[in-house]
C-alpha positions as CSV (number, residue, x, y, z in Angstrom):
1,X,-62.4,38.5,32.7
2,X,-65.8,40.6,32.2
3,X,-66.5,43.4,34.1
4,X,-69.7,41.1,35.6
5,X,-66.7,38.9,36.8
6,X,-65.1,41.8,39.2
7,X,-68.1,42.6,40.6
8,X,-68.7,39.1,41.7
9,X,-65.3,39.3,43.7
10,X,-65.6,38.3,47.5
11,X,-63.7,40.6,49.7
12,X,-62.0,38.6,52.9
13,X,-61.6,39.9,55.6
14,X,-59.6,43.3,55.5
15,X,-60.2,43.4,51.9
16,X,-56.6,42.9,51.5
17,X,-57.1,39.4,49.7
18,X,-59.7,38.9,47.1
19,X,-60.7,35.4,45.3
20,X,-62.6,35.0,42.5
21,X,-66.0,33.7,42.9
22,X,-67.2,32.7,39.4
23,X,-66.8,29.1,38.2
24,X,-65.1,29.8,35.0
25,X,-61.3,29.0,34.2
26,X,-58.8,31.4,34.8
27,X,-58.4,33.2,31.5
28,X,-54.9,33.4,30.2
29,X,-53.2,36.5,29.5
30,X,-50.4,37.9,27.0
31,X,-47.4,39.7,27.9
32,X,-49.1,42.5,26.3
33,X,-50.0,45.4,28.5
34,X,-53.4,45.0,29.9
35,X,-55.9,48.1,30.1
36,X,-56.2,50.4,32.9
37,X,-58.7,48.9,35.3
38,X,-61.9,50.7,35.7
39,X,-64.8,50.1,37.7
40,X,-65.1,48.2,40.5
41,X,-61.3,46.9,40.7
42,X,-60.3,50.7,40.3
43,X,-58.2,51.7,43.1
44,X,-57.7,47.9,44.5
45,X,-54.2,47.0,46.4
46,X,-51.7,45.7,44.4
47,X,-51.4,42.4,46.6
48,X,-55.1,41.2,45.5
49,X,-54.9,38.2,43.6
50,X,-57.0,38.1,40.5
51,X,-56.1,34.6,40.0
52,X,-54.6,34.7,36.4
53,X,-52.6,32.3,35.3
54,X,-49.2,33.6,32.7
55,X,-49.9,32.0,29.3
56,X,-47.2,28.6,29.5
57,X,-43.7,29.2,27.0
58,X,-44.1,33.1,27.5
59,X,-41.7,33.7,30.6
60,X,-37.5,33.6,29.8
61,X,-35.0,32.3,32.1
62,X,-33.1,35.5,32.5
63,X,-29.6,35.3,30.6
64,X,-27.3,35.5,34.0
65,X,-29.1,31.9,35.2
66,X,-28.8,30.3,31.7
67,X,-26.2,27.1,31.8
68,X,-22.2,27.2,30.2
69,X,-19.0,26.7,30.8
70,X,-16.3,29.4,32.4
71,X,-12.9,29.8,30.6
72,X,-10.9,28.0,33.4
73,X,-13.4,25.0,32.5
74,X,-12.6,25.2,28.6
75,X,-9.0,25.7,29.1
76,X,-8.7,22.4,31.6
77,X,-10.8,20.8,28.9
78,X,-8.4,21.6,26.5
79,X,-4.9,20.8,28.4
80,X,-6.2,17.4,29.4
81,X,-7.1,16.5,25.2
82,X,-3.7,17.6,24.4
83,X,-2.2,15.6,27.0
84,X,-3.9,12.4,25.9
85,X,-3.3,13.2,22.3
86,X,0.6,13.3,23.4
87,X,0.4,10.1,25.1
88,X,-1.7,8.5,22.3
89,X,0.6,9.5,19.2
90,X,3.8,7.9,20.1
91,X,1.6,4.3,20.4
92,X,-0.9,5.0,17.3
93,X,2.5,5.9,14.8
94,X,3.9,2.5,14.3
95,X,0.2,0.9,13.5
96,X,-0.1,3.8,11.4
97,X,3.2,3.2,9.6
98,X,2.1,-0.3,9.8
99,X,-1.4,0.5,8.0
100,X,0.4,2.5,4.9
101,X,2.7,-0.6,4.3
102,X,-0.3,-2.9,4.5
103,X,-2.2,-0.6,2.1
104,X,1.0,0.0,-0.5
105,X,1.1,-4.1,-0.5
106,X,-2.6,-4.5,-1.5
107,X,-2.0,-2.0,-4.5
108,X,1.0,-3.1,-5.5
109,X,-0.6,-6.8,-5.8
110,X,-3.8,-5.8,-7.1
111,X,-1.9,-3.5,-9.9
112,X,0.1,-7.1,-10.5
113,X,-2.7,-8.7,-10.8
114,X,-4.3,-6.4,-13.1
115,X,-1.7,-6.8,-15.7
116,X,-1.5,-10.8,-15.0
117,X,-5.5,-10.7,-16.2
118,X,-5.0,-8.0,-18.6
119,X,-2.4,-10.4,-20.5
120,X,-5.3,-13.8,-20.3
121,X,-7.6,-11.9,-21.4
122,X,-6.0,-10.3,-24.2
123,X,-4.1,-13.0,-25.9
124,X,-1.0,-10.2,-25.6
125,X,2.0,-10.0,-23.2
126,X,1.4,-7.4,-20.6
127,X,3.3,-6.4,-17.5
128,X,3.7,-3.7,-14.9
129,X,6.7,-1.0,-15.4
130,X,8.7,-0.1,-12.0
131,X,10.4,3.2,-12.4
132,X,13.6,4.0,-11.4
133,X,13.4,7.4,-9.2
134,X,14.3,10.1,-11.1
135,X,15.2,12.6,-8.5
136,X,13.3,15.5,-10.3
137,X,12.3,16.7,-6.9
138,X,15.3,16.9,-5.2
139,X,16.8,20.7,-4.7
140,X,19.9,19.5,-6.3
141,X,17.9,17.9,-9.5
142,X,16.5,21.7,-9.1
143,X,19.5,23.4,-9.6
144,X,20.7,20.7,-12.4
145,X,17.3,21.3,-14.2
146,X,17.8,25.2,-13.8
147,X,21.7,25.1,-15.1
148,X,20.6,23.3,-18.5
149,X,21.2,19.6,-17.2
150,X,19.6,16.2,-16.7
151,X,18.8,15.7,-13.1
152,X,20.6,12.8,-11.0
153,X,18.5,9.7,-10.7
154,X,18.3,7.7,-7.7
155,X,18.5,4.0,-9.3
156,X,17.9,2.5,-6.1
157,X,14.2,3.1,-5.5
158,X,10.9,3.0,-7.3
159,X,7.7,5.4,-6.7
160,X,5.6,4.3,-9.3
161,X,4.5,1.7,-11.6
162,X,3.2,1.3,-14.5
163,X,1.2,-0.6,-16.6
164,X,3.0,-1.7,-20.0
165,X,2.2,-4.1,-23.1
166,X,4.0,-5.1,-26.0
167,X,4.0,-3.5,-29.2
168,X,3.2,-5.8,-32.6
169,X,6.8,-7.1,-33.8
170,X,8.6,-5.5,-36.9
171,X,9.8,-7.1,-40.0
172,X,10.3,-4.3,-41.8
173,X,8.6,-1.5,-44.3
174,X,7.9,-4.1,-47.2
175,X,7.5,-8.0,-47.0
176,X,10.9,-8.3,-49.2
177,X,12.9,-6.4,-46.1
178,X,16.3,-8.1,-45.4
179,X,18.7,-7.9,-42.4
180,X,22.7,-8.5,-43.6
181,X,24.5,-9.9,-40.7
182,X,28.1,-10.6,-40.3
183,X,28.6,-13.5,-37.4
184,X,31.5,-13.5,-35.2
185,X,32.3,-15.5,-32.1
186,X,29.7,-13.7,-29.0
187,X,28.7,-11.2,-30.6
188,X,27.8,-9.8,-34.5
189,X,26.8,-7.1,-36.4
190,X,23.9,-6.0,-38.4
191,X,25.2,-4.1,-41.5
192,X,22.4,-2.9,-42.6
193,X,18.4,-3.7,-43.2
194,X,17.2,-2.9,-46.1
195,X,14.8,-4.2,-48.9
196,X,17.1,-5.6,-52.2
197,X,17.0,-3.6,-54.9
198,X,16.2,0.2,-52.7
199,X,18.9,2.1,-51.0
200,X,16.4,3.7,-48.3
201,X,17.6,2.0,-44.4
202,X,14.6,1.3,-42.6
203,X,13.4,0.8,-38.7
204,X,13.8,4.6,-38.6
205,X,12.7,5.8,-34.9
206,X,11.8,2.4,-33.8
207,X,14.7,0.0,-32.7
208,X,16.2,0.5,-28.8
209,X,19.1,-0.7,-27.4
210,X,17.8,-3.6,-25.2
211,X,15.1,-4.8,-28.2
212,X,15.3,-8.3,-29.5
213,X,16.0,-10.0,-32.9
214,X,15.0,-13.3,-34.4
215,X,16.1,-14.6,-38.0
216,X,14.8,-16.8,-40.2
217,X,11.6,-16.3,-37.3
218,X,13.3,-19.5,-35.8
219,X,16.0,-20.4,-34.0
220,X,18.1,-18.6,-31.4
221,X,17.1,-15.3,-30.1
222,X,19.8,-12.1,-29.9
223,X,19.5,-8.9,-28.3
224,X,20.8,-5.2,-29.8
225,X,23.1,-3.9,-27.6
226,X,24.8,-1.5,-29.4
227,X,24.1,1.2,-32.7
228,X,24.6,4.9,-33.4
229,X,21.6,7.0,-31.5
230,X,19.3,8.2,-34.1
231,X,19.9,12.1,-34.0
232,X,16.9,13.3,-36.5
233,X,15.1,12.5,-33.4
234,X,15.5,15.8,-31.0
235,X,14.6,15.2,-27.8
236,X,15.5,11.4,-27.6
237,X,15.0,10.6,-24.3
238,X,14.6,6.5,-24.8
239,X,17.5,6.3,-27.0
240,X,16.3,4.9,-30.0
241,X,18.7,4.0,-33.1
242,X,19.6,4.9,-36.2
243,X,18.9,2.5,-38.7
244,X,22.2,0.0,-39.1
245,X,24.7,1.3,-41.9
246,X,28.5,-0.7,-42.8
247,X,30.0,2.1,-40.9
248,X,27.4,2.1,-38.1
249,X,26.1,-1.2,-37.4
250,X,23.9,-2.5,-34.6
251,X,26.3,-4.5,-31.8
252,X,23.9,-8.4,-31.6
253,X,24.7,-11.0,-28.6
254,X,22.9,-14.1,-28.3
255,X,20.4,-13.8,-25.0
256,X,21.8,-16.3,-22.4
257,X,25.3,-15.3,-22.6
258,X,28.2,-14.6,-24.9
259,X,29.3,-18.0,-25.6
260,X,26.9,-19.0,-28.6
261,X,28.2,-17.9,-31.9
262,X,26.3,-15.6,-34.0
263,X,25.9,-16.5,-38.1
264,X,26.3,-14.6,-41.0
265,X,23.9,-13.7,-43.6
266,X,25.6,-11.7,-46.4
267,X,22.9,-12.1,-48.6
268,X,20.1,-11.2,-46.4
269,X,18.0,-12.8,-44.5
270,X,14.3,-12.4,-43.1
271,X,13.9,-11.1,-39.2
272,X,11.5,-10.2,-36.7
273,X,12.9,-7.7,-34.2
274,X,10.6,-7.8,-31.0
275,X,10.4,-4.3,-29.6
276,X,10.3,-3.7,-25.8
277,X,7.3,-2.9,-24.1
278,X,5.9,0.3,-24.2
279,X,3.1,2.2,-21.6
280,X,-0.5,2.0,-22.0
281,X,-3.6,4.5,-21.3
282,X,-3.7,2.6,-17.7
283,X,-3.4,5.1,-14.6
284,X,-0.1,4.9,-13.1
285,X,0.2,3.2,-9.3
286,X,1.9,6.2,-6.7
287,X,2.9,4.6,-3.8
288,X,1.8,6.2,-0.6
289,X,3.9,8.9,0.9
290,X,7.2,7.3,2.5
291,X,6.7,4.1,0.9
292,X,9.2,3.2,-1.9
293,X,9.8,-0.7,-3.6
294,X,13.3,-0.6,-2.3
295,X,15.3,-2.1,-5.7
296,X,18.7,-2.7,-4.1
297,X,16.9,-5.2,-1.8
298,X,14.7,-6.6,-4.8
299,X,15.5,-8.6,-7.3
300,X,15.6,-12.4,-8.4
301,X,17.3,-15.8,-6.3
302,X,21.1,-15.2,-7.6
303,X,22.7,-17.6,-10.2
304,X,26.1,-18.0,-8.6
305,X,29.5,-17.7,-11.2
306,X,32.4,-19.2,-10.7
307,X,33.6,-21.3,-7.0
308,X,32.5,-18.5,-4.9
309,X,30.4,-19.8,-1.9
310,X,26.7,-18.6,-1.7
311,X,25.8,-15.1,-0.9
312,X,29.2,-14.2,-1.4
313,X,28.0,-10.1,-2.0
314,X,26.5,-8.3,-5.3
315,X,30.4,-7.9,-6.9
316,X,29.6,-8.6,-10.6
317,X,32.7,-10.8,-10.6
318,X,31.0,-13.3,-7.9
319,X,27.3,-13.2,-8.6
320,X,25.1,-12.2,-11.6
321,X,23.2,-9.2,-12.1
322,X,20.0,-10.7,-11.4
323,X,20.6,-11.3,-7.9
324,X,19.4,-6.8,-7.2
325,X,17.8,-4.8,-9.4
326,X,20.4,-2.3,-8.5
327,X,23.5,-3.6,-8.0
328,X,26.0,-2.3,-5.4
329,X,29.5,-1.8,-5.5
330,X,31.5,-2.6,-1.9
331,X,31.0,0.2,-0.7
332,X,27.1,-0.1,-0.7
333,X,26.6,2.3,-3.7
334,X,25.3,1.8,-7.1
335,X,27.0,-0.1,-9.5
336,X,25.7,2.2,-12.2
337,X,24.8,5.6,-10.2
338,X,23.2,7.2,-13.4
339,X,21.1,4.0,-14.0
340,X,17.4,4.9,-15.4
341,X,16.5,1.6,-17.3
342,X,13.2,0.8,-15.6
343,X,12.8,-3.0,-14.0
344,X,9.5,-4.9,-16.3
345,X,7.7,-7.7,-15.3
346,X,6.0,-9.3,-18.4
347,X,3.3,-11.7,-18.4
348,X,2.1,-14.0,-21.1
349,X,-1.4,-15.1,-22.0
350,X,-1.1,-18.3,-20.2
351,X,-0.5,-16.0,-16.6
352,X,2.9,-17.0,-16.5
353,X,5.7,-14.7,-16.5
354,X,6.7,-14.4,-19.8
355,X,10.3,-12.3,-19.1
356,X,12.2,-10.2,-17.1
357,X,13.6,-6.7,-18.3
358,X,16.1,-4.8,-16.2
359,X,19.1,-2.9,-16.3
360,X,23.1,-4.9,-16.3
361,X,26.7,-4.5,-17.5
362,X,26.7,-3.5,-21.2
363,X,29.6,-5.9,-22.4
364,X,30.6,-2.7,-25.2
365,X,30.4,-0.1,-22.7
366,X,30.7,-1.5,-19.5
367,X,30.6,2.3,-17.6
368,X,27.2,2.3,-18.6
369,X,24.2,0.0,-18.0
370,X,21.8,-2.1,-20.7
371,X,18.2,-3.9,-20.6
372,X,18.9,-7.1,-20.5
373,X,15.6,-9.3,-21.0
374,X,15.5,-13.1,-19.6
375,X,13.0,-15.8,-18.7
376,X,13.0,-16.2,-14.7
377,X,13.4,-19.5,-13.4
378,X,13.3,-18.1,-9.8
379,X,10.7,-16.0,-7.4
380,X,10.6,-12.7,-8.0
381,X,11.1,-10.1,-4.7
382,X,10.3,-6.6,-4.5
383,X,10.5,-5.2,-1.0
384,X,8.5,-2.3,0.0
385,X,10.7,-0.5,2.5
386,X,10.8,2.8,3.8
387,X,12.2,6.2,1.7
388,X,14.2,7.6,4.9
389,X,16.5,4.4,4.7
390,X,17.3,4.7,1.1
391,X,20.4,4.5,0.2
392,X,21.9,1.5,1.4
393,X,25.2,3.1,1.9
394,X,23.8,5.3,4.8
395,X,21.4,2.9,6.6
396,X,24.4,0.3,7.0
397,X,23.1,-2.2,9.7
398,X,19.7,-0.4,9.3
399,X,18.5,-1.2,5.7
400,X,14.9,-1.6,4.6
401,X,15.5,-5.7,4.3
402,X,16.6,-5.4,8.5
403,X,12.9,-3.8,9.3
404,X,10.5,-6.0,10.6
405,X,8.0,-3.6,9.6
406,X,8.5,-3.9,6.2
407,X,7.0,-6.4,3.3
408,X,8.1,-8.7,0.5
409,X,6.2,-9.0,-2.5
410,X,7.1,-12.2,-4.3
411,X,6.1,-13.3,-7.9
412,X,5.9,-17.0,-8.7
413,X,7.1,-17.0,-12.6
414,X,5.8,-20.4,-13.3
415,X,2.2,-19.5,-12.2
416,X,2.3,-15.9,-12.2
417,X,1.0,-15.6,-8.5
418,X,1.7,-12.5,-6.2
419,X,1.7,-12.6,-2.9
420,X,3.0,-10.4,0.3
421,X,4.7,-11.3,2.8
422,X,6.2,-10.1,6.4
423,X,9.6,-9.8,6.5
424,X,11.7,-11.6,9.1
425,X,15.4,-10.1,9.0
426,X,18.0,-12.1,10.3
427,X,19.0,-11.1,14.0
428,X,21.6,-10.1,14.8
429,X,22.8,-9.2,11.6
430,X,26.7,-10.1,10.5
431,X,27.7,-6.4,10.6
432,X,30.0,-7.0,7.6
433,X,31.0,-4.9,4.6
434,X,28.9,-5.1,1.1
435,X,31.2,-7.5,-0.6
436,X,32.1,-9.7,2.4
437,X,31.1,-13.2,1.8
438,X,28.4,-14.2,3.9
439,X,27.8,-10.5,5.1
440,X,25.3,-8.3,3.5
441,X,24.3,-10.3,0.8
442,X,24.4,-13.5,3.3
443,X,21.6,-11.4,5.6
444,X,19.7,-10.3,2.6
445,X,19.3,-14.1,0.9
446,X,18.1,-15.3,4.5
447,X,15.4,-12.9,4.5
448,X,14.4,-13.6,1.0
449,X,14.4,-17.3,2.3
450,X,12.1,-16.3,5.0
451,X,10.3,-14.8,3.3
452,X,8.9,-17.6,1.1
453,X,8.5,-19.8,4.1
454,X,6.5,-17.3,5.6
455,X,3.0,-16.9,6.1
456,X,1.5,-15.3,2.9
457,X,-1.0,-12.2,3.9
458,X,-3.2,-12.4,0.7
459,X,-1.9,-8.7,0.3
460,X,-3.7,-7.7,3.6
């Protein structure tokens, strides 16, 4: 506004009310202080009007009318989330529980699977490793490890798995390498392997208990379960043997039982000894947290001795060792409490499943356990269970097998196939003791039976 503009100012009556007269637009002001009028609007009321409008965005909504919340609001807020979270946990926990079991089955199938294609594509036998809990974590394995001794396992439970192949066979250190065997009736010896003409043993810091041997590269096939631990090798945590002297020799059985009689080959003879299968640079598989493969409850479709009716318990005297992967006693404990001998599952280029290695009774020492290695003929179940109900002996009536929440994993030997499965446990269950016949064992065959006629999830 000019000064020509206040003098054009109509006064209205008592002069208490002015209105501008000129045509222009209102000019908009700042906030910033304007300067003392002079002049004709000198001295005017301070209820004139000079018809200026505030410049738009410059006024504030004073901080006391400004929008929010009180405390009382927050804190009501707060008690009603907390009381739907309450109410929502106890429902969510079992889909949760559900949704790690679901996940742990997909791994456990694809990591199968890997191996199965890994073998195919190859031309060499692969297979996964499951290893036998150790216990390393425990505060008792703590106070072992601390006081200068090996820490307890727990052979009834497996956390991780592992991918394993099979190293190239050995014949020896020179082409002209000789084993000397003396036969006997179930079991032989191997006196020593060495080349003619050299006095230096070979298959130093090689040979296991557990490995295989085949003479002649033909004929039948024996397994090494016994020799004199090789002690220029300090640590020796896989136990691997001395080479075979007349006054330590290597313990041979034929595979398939002790019946078969083993030859003798004083002058030597050519051999291949198959070595078991060792890790690869493949990541491990950790199951998710609280989720174990549950080896009392796994294992293979029983092969029934002697005139004992079917799923007459895990005694060794009634049922072989293949029938668990960690055999129980009647009481519902292991068999072989200190048992470390991991559970393989091999497969062969074709994709079939080449052989089975797991722990049973050592026929020299029969206080302590020995990989045996055999060709399945039956479906292969691994049950992934739950760690709180692990051992057996304190969830009696409550096992992994008796949860409906729980999953079988079954492997098809002839075809190599792995698929999961929901468990149906028999209900109710008998109730009886470990060794009854048609108790424990009886429940745990049904549910293996349900679960192949069961729908298959894929690994969903």
């Amino acid at each position: 506004m000019t000064r020509g503009d206040v003098h054009n100012l109509n006064v209205k009556g008592d002069g208490s009310r002015f209105r501008a007269a000129t045509s222009r637009t209102p000019m908009a002001i700042s906030r910033k202080r304007l300067p003392s009028p002079s002049g004709a609007t000198a001295g005017l009321p301070s209820s004139v009007s000079l018809g200026i409008a505030p410049e738009p965005g410059v006024l504030r909504t004073p901080y006391w009318n400004r929008p929010g919340f009180t405390l009382v609001e927050l804190l009501v807020t707060l008690v009603i989330i907390m009381m739907l979270t309450a109410i929502a946990v106890p429902v969510l926990a079992p889909a949760l529980a559900g949704r790690r079991q679901r996940e742990a089955s997909r791994e456990v199938t694809s990591y199968f699977a890997l191996a199965r294609d890994t073998a195919m594509r190859t031309g060499r036998a692969t297979g996964v490793m499951l290893e036998r809990f150790t216990g390393a974590g425990n505060a008792s394995a703590k106070a072992l490890i601390a006081a200068g001794l090996p820490p307890t396992p727990v052979p009834e439970m497996c956390l991780t798995l592992w991918q394993v192949e099979v190293p190239p066979p050995y014949s020896g250190d020179t082409l002209y390498s000789r084993a000397f065997v003396l036969g006997g009736f179930g079991v032989g010896q191997i006196a020593a392997i060495v080349t003619p003409g050299s006095s230096v043993p070979e298959a130093y810091g090689l040979v296991r208990i557990g490995d295989t041997i085949k003479f002649n590269t033909q004929g039948h096939l024996y397994q090494i379960i016994g020799g004199t631990p090789d002690t220029t090798i300090s640590p020796n945590p896989t136990g691997l043997l001395a080479p075979p002297t007349p006054g330590a020799p290597w313990t041979i059985m034929p595979i398939g039982g002790t019946t078969a009689f083993v030859p003798s080959f004083a002058l030597g003879v050519p051999y291949q000894i198959m070595r078991q299968p060792v890790k690869t640079s493949a990541p491990p598989l950790q199951l998710p947290e609280g989720i174990v493969v549950d080896l009392a409850a796994s294992g293979m479709t029983p092969q029934w001795t002697g005139s004992v009716p079917p799923y007459a318990g895990f005694n060794p005297a009634n049922v072989a060792f293949t029938a668990s992967f960690c055999p129980l006693d009647a009481t519902g404990a292991p068999q072989f409490p200190s048992d470390s001998i991991p559970i393989i599952v091999l497969f062969s280029p074709t994709g079939s499943v080449e052989r089975m290695a797991f722990s049973g009774p050592n026929p020299s020492n029969a206080s302590q356990p020995m990989p045996f290695a055999v060709p399945p003929t039956t479906p292969i179940f691994l049950l992934l269970g739950q760690r709180e109900k692990v051992p057996a002996a304190s969830n009696v009536n409550n096992e992994n097998w008796r949860d409906a929440t729980n999953l079988w994993i079954t492997i098809f030997p002839q075809t190599g196939l792995v698929t999961s499965t929901e468990n149906v446990p028999l209900n109710p269950p008998s109730g009886q003791p470990f060794a009854t016949p048609g108790g424990y064992a009886g429940d745990l065959m049904a549910a293996r039976r349900l679960a192949l006629e069961g729908q298959t999830l894929g690994g969903r």
